[in-house]
N, C-alpha and C positions, 0 to 999 in steps of 0.2 A: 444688297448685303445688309444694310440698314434695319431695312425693314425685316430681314430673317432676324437680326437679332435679337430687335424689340418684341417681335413674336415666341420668340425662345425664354425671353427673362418677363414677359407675361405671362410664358406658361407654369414657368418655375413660383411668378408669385400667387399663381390664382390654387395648384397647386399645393401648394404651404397651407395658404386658407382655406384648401378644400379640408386637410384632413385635421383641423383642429378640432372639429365638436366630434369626428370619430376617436381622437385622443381620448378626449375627455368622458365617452363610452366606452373606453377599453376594449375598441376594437381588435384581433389580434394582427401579425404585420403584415398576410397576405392580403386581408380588406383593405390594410392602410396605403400599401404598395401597388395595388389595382387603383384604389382611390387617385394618389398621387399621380399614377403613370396617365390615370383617364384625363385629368386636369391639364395636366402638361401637354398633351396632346391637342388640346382640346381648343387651343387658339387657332391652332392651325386648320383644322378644319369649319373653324365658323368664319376665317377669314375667307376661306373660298367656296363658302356657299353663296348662293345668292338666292333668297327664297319671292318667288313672285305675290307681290299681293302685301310683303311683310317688310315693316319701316326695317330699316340697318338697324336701328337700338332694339328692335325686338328678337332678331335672325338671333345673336348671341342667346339669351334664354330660352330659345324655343328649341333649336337646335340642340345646346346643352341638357336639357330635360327629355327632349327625346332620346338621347344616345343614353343618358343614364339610368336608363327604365333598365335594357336589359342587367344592368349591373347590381340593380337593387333586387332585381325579380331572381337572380342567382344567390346573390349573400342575403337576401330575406329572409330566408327561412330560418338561420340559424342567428340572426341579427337585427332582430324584429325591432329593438329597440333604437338602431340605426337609419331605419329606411325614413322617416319623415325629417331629422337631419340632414340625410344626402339627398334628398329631393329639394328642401328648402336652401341651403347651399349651391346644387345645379342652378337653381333660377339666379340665386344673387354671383353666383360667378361669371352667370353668363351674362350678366347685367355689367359684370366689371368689362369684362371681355370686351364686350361690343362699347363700351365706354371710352377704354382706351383703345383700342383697335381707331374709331371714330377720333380724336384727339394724337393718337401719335403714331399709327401708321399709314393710316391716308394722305 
């Protein structure tokens, strides 16, 4: 139970820090609300992956950059100014991710 909830209020904070530099591009609320729901989700499936070959600190950012391709390849086109912020963001969220995941749910 613990550990769901550490997982739920990482997701909420990685989340917050996803969609800050989309604020600051006036993205409108559907990218911000895709954004936000992608992050929050987003602990919870790097906690249960387990990729062979790739340290624990990396599984977070690889994961996370892979899953947010399709999300950038969709709001790209009308949000061109967005897509190297939400790429560089995936890598540092996921870097947060598997940070704490490592530190407070193991």
């Amino acid at each position: 139970m613990k550990a769901c909830l550490l997982v739920i209020l990482i997701g909420l904070v990685a989340a917050f820090v996803g969609i800050v530099p989309l604020l600051k591009r006036r993205a409108d609320r559907y990218m911000l609300f895709s954004v936000f729901l992608f992050y929050f989700l987003m602990p919870s499936v790097v906690y249960h992956i387990k990729l062979p070959g790739i340290n624990e600190w990396f599984t977070g950012p690889v994961v996370t950059l892979v899953l947010v391709l399709p999300l950038v390849i969709a709001q790209g086109k009308g949000y061109k100014k967005c897509i190297f912020p939400m790429l560089l963001t995936a890598i540092g969220i996921g870097f947060f991710i598997a940070f704490m995941g490592h530190f407070l749910v193991n």
